[in-house]
C-alpha positions as a Markdown table, in Angstrom:
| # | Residue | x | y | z |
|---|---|---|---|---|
| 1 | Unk | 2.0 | 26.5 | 35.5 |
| 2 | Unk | 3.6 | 24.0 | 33.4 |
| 3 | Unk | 1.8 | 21.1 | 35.2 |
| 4 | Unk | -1.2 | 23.0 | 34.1 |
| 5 | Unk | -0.7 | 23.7 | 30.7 |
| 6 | Unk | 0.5 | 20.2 | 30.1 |
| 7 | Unk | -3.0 | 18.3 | 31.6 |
| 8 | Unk | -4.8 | 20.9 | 29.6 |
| 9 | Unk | -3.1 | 19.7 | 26.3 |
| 10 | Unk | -3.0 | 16.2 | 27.0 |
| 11 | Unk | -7.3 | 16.7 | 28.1 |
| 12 | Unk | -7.3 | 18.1 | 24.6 |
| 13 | Unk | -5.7 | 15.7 | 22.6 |
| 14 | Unk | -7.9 | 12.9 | 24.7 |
| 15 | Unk | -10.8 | 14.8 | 23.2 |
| 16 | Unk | -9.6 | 14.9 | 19.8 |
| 17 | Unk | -8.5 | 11.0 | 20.2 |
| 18 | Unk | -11.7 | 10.1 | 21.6 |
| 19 | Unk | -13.4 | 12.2 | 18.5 |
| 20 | Unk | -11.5 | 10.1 | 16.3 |
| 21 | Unk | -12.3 | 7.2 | 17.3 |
| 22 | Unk | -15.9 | 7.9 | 17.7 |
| 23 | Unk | -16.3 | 8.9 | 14.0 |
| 24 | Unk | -14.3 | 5.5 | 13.0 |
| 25 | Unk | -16.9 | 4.0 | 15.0 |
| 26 | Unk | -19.8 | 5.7 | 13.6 |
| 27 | Unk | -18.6 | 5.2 | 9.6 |
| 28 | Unk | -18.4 | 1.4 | 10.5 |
| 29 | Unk | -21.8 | 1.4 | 12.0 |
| 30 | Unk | -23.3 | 3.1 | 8.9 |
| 31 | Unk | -22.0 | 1.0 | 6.7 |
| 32 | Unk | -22.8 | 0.7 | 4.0 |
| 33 | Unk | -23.8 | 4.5 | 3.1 |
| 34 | Unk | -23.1 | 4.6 | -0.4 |
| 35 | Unk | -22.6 | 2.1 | -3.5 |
| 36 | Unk | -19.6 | -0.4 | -3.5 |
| 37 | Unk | -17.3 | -1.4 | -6.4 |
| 38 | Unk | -15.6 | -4.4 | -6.9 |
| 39 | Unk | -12.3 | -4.1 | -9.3 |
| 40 | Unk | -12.0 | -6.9 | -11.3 |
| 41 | Unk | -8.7 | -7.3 | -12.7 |
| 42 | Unk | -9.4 | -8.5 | -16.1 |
| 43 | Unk | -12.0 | -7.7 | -19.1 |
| 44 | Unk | -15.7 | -8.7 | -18.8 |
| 45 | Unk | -16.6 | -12.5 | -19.5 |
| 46 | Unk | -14.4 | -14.8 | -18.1 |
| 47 | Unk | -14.6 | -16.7 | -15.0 |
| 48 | Unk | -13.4 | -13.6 | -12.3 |
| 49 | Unk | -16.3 | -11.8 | -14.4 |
| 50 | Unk | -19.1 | -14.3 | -13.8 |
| 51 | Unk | -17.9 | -15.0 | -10.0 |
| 52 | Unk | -17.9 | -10.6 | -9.3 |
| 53 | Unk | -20.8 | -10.2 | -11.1 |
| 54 | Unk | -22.9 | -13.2 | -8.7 |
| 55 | Unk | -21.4 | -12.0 | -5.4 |
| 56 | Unk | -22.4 | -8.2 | -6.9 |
| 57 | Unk | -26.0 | -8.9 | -7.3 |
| 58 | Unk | -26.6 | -10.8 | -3.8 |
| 59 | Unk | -24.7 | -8.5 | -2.1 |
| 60 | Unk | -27.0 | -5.9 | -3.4 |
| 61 | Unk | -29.6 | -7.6 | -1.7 |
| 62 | Unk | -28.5 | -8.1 | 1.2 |
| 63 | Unk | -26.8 | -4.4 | 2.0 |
| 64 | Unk | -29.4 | -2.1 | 0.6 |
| 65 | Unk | -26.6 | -0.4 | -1.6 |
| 66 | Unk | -25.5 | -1.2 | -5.1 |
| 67 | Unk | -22.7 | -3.5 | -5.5 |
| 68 | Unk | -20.9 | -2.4 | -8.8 |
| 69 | Unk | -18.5 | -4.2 | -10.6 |
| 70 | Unk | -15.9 | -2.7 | -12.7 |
| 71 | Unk | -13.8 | -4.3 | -15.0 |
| 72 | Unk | -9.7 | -2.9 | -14.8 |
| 73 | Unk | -7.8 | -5.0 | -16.8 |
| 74 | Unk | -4.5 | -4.7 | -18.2 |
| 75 | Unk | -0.7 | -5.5 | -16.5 |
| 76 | Unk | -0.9 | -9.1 | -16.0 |
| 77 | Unk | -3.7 | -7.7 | -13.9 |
| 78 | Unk | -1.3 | -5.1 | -11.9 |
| 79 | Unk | -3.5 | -2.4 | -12.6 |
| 80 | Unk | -6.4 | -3.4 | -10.2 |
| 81 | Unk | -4.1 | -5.1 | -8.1 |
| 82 | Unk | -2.5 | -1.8 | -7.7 |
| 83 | Unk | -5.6 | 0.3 | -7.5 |
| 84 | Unk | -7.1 | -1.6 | -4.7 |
| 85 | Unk | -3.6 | -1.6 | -2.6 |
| 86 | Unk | -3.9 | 2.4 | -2.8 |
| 87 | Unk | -7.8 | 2.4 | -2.0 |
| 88 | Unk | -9.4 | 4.3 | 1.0 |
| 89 | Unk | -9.8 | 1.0 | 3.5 |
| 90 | Unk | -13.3 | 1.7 | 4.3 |
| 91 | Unk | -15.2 | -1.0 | 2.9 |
| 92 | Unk | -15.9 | 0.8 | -0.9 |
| 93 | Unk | -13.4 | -0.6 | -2.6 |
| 94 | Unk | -13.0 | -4.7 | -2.8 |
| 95 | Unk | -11.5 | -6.9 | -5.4 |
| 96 | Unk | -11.7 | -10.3 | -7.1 |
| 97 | Unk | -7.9 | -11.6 | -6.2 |
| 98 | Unk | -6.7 | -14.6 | -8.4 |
| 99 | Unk | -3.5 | -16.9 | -8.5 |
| 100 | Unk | -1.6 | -13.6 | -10.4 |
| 101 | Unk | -1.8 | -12.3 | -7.2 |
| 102 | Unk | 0.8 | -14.6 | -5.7 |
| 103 | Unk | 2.2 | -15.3 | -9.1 |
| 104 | Unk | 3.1 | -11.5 | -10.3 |
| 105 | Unk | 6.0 | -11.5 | -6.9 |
| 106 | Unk | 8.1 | -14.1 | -9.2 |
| 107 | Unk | 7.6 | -12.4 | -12.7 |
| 108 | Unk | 7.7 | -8.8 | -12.7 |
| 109 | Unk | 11.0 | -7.0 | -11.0 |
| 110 | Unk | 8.4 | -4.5 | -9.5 |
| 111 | Unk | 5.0 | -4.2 | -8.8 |
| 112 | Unk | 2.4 | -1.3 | -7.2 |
| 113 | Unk | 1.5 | -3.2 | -4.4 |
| 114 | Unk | 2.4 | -6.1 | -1.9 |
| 115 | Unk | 0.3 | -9.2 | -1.0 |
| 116 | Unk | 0.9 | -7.5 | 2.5 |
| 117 | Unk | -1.6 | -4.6 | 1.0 |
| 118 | Unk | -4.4 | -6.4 | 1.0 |
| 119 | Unk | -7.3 | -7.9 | 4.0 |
| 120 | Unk | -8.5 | -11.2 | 2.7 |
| 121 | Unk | -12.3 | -11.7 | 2.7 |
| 122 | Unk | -12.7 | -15.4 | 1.6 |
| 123 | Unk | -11.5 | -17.8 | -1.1 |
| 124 | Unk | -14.8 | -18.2 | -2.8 |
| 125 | Unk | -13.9 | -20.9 | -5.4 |
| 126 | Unk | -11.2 | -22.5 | -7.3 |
| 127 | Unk | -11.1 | -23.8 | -10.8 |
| 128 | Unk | -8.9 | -25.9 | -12.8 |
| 129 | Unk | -7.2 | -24.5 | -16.4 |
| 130 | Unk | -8.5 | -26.5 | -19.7 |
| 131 | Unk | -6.9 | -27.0 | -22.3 |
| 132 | Unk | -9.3 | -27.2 | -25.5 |
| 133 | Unk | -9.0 | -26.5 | -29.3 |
| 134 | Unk | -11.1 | -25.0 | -32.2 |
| 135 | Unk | -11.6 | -26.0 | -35.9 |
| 136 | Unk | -8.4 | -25.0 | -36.3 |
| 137 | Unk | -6.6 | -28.1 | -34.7 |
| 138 | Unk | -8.8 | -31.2 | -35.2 |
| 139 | Unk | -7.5 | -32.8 | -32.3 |
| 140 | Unk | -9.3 | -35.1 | -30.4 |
| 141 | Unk | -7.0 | -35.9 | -27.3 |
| 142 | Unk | -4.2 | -34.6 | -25.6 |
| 143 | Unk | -2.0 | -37.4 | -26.8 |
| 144 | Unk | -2.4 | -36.5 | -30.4 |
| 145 | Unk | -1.7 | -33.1 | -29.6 |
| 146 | Unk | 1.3 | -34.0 | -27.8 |
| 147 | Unk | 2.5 | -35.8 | -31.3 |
| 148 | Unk | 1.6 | -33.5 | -33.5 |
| 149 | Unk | 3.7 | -30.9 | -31.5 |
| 150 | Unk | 6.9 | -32.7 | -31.6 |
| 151 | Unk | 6.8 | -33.1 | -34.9 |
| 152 | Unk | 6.1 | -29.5 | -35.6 |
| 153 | Unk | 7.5 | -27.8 | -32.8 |
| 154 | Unk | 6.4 | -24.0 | -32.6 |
| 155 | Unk | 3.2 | -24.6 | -35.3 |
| 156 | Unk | 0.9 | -25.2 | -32.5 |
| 157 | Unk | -0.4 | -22.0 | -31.1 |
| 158 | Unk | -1.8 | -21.8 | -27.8 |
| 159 | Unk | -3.6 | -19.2 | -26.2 |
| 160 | Unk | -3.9 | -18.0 | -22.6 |
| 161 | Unk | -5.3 | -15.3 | -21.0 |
| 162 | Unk | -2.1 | -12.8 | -20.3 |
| 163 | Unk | 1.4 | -12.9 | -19.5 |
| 164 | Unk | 2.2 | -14.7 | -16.0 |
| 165 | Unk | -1.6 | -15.7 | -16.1 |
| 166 | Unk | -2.1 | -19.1 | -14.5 |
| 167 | Unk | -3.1 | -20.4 | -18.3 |
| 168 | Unk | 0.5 | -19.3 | -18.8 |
| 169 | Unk | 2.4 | -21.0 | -16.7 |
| 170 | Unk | 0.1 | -24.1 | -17.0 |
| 171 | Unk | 0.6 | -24.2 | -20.7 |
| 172 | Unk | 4.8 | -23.7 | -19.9 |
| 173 | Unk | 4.5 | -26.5 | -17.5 |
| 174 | Unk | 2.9 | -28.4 | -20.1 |
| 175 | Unk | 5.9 | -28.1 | -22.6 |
| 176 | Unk | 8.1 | -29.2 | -20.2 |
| 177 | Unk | 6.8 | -32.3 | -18.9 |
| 178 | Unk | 5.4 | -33.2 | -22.4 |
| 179 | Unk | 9.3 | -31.9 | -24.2 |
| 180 | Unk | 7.4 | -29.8 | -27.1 |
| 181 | Unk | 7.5 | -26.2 | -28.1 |
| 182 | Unk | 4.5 | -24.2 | -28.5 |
| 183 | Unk | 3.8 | -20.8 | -29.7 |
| 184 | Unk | 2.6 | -18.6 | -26.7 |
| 185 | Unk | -0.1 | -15.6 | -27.4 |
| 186 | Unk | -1.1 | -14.1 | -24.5 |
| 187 | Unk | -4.4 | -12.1 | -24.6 |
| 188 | Unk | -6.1 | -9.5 | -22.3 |
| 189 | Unk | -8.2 | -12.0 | -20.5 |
| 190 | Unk | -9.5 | -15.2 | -20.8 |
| 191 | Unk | -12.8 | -14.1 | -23.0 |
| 192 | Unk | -10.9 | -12.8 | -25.8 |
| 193 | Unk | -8.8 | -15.4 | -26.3 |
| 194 | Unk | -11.8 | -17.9 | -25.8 |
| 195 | Unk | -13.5 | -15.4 | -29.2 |
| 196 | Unk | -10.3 | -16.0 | -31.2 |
| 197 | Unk | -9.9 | -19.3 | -30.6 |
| 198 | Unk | -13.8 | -19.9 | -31.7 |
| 199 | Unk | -13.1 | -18.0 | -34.5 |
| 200 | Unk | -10.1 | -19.6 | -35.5 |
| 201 | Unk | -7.4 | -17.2 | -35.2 |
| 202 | Unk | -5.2 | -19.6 | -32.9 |
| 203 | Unk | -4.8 | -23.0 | -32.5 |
| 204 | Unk | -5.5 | -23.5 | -28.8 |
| 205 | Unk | -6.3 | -22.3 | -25.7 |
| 206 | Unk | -5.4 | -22.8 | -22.0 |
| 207 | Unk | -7.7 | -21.0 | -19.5 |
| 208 | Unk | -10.1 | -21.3 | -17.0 |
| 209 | Unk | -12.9 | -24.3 | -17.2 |
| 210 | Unk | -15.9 | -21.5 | -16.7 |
| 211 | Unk | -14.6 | -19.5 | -19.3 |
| 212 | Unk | -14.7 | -22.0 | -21.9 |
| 213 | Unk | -17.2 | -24.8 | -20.8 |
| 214 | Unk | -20.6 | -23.2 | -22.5 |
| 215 | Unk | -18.3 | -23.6 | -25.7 |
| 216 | Unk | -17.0 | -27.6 | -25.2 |
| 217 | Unk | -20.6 | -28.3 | -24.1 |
| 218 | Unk | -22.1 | -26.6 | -27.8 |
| 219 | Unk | -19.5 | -28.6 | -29.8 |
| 220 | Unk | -17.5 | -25.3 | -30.9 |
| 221 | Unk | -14.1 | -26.3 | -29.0 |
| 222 | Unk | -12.8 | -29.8 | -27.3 |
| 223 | Unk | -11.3 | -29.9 | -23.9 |
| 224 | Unk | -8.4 | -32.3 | -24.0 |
| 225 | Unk | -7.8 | -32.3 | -20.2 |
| 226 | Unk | -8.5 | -30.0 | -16.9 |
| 227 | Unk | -5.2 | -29.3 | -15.2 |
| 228 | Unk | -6.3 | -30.3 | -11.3 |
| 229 | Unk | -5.5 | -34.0 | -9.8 |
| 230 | Unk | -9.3 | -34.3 | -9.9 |
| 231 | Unk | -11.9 | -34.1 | -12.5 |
| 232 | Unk | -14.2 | -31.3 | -12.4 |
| 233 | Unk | -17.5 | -31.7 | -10.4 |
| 234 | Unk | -19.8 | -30.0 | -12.9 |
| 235 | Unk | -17.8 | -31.5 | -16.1 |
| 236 | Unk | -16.8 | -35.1 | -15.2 |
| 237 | Unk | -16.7 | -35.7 | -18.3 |
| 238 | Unk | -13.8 | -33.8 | -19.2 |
| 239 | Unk | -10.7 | -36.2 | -18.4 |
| 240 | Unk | -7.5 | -35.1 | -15.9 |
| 241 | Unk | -4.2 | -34.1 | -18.1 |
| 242 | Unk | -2.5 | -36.4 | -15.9 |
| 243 | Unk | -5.3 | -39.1 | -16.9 |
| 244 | Unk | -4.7 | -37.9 | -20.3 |
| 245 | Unk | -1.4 | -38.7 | -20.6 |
| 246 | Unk | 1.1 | -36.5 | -18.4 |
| 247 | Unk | 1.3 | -38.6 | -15.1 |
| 248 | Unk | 1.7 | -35.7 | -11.9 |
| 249 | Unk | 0.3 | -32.6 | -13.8 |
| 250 | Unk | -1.2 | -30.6 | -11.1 |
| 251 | Unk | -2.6 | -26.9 | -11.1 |
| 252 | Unk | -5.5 | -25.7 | -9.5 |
| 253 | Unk | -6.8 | -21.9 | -9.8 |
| 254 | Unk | -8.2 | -20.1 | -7.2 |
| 255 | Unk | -10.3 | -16.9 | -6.9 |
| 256 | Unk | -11.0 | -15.1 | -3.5 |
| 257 | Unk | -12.0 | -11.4 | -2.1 |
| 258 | Unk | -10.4 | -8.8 | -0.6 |
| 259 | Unk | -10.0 | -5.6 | 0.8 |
| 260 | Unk | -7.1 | -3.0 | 1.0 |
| 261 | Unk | -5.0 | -3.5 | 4.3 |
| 262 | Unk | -6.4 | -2.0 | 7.2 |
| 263 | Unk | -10.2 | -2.3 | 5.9 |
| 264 | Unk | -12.3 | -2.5 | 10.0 |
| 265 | Unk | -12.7 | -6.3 | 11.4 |
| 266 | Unk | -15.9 | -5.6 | 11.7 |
| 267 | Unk | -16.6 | -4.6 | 7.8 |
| 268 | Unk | -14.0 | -7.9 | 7.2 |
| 269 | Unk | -16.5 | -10.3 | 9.1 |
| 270 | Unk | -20.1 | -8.7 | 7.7 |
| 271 | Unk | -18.8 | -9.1 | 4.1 |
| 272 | Unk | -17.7 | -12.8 | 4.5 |
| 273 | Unk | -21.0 | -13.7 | 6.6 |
| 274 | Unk | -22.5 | -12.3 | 3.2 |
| 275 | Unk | -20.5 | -13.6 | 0.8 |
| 276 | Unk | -20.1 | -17.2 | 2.1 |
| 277 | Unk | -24.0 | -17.2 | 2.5 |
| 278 | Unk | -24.4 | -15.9 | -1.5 |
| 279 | Unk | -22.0 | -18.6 | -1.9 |
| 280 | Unk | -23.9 | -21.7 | -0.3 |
| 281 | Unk | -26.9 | -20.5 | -1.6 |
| 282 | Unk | -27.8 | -24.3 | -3.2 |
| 283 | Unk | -29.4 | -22.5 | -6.3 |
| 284 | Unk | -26.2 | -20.3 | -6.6 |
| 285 | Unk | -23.9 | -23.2 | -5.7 |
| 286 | Unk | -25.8 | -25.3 | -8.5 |
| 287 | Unk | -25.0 | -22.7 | -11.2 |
| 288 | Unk | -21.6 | -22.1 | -10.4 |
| 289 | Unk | -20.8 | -25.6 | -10.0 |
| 290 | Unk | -22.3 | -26.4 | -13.3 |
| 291 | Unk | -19.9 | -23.6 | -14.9 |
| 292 | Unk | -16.9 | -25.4 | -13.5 |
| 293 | Unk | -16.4 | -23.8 | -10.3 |
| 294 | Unk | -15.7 | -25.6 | -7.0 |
| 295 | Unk | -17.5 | -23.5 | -4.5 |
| 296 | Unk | -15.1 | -23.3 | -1.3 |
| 297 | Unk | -16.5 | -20.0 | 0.6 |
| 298 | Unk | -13.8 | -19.6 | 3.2 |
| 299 | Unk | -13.4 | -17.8 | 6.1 |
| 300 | Unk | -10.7 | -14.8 | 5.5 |
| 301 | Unk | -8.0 | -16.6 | 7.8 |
| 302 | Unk | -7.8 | -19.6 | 5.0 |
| 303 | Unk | -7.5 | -17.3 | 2.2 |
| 304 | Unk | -4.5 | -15.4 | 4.1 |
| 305 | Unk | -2.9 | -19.2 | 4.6 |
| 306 | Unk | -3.7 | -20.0 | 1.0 |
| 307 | Unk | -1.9 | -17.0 | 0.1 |
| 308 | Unk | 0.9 | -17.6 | 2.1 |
| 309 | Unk | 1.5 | -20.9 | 1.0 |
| 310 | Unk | 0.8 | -20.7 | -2.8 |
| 311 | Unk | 3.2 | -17.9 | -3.1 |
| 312 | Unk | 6.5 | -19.4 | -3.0 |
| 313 | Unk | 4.3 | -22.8 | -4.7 |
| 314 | Unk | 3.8 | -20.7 | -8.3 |
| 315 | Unk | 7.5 | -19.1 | -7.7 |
| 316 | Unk | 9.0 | -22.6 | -8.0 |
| 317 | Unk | 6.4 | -23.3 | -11.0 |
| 318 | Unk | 7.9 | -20.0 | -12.5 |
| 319 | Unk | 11.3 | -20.9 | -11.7 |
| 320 | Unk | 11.0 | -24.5 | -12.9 |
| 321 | Unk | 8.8 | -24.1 | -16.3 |
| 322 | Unk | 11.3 | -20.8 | -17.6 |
| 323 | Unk | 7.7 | -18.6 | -17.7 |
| 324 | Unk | 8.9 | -15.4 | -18.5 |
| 325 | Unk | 7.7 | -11.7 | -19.7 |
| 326 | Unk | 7.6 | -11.4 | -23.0 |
C-alpha cells in the first residue's frame, strides 16, 4: 500500500512539474505579450537617455509591442539598479547598465543588488568623459586650466553627473595626476549639469561626450580633452587629455543591457539578435557615432567579461584617486 500511494504522489508531482514547465515554455514562446520597459538609471537627456530611447524605438518595430523607457534616477543610480535586481525575470523589465554599475561595489558600504543580479544582453557602446567649460571659465586648453587651478586651488568648479559617476572619478583622477584641487558638484545626471554649466552656474563640467557635444559643436562650451587613449571617432577634433597635457590618462565609459538574473536563454538571445541589428543599422550607427558614441554591439558573454574585469579596474581608480561620498 505504501508502494502505491508513493508512485501515485510522485505521478502527481511529475504532472505538476511537467505543468510547470510547460507554462515556462509557453510564456517564452509568447513573448512578447505585453509592452516592455527599460529603467534608465538617470534623468532624461544624457547619453544612457539617447542610447534607451534608439534601442526603444527599433525594438518596437521589430517585436510588435511597445518598448517604454522610463527614466529612475537618483542613488548614484542605485535606485534602478535596485529595481531591476528585484524585477519578475520574464523579459519586461530590462535596463541601460553603465560603468556605476561596477563602480557603486567600491563606493557605497551597501547596495540593493549585486552585479550577480543581473543577465547581461550586450555592451552596446562606450564613450569617453569630456571635459569642457562655459562662459564662465574662458579657458581655451587644458593646460591653462591646469594653471589657473594651482594658483587658485578650490576656485575652479567642476561639475559631473553624480556622486561615484564615472565623470567623478575621472575628474578625481584628474586632480591627482595634474596636483590641483577642484571644487566637486555633483548633479542628478549628466543633462542637468550640462544646463548649469551653459548657463553659467559652474565652472566646468566632466561627463559624457554625447551629452555635451551638440553644445562644443554650437560654440556654447569648449571641450579641453576626451578622457579615452584615442580620440573620438565622430569628434576627432576634440584632442586626448593625455595629448593635452597629462601623459597616461585613460578612462573609457561604457553602456550595455540587461536583464534581472534568471531572465530565459532564449529571451537573452532574441533581445541581443535585436539589439545588435538596431545597433549596426549603418543609418543608426551613423547617428550615434556622430554623437560620440563608439558602437560596439556585443554578444552578452563580452558584456559579462567586461563586467568582470572592469570591476576590480574602477575599484583601484576609487582606491587610488580618494573618490569618496560626499
Amino acid at each position: 500500500m505504501f508502494y502505491k500511494y508513493r508512485a501515485l504522489a510522485l505521478a502527481i508531482l511529475l504532472t505538476l512539474s511537467c505543468a510547470s514547465f510547460a507554462a515556462t515554455v509557453c510564456a517564452e514562446s509568447n513573448w512578447p505579450s505585453k509592452p516592455i520597459k527599460i529603467i534608465v538609471p538617470v534623468p532624461p537627456g544624457g547619453s544612457l537617455d539617447i542610447l534607451a530611447r534608439t534601442v526603444a524605438k527599433g525594438l518596437t518595430a521589430k517585436l510588435g509591442q511597445a518598448v517604454i523607457v522610463e527614466n529612475m534616477p537618483g542613488g548614484g543610480s542605485n535606485i534602478g539598479f535596485g529595481y531591476v535586481a528585484k524585477a519578475a525575470p520574464d523579459g519586461y523589465t530590462l535596463l541601460v547598465g553603465w560603468d556605476s554599475l561596477a563602480i557603486n561595489p567600491a563606493l557605497y558600504p551597501s547596495l540593493p543588488y549585486k552585479v550577480e543580479n543581473f543577465s547581461p544582453i550586450t555592451l552596446a557602446i562606450t564613450a569617453p568623459q569630456v571635459l569642457v567649460t562655459g562662459s564662465k571659465l574662458p579657458v581655451k586648453n587644458l593646460k591653462t586650466y591646469i594653471e589657473l587651478a594651482r594658483r587658485e586651488p578650490n576656485a575652479i568648479s567642476l561639475a559631473n553627473a553624480g556622486n561615484g559617476s564615472p565623470g567623478h572619478l575621472a575628474g578625481a583622477l584628474l586632480e591627482s595626476r595634474a596636483d590641483i584641487k577642484l571644487t566637486n558638484i555633483p548633479y542628478k545626471g549628466g543633462a542637468p549639469a550640462v544646463a548649469d554649466l551653459v548657463a553659467g552656474h559652474v565652472d566646468s563640467l566632466m561627463v559624457t561626450l554625447p551629452a555635451a557635444i551638440q553644445h562644443i559643436r554650437s560654440g556654447r562650451l569648449t571641450a579641453l580633452g576626451v578622457s579615452s587613449v584615442k580620440r573620438s571617432t565622430g569628434a576627432p577634433e576634440i584632442p586626448t587629455i593625455a595629448e593635452a597635457g597629462l601623459k597616461g590618462y585613460d578612462l573609457n565609459s561604457w553602456q550595455g543591457f540587461l536583464a534581472p538574473a534568471g531572465t530565459p536563454q532564449s529571451i537573452i538571445q532574441l533581445l541581443n539578435k535585436d539589439i545588435v541589428e538596431i545597433l549596426k543599422d549603418p543609418e543608426v550607427k551613423q547617428q550615434l557615432v556622430s554623437e560620440g558614441f563608439e558602437v560596439i554591439a556585443s554578444s552578452p558573454k563580452t558584456l559579462a567579461d567586461y563586467l568582470a574585469t572592469s570591476t576590480p579596474k574602477w575599484a583601484k581608480l576609487v582606491k587610488d584617486s580618494g573618490a569618496k561620498i560626499d
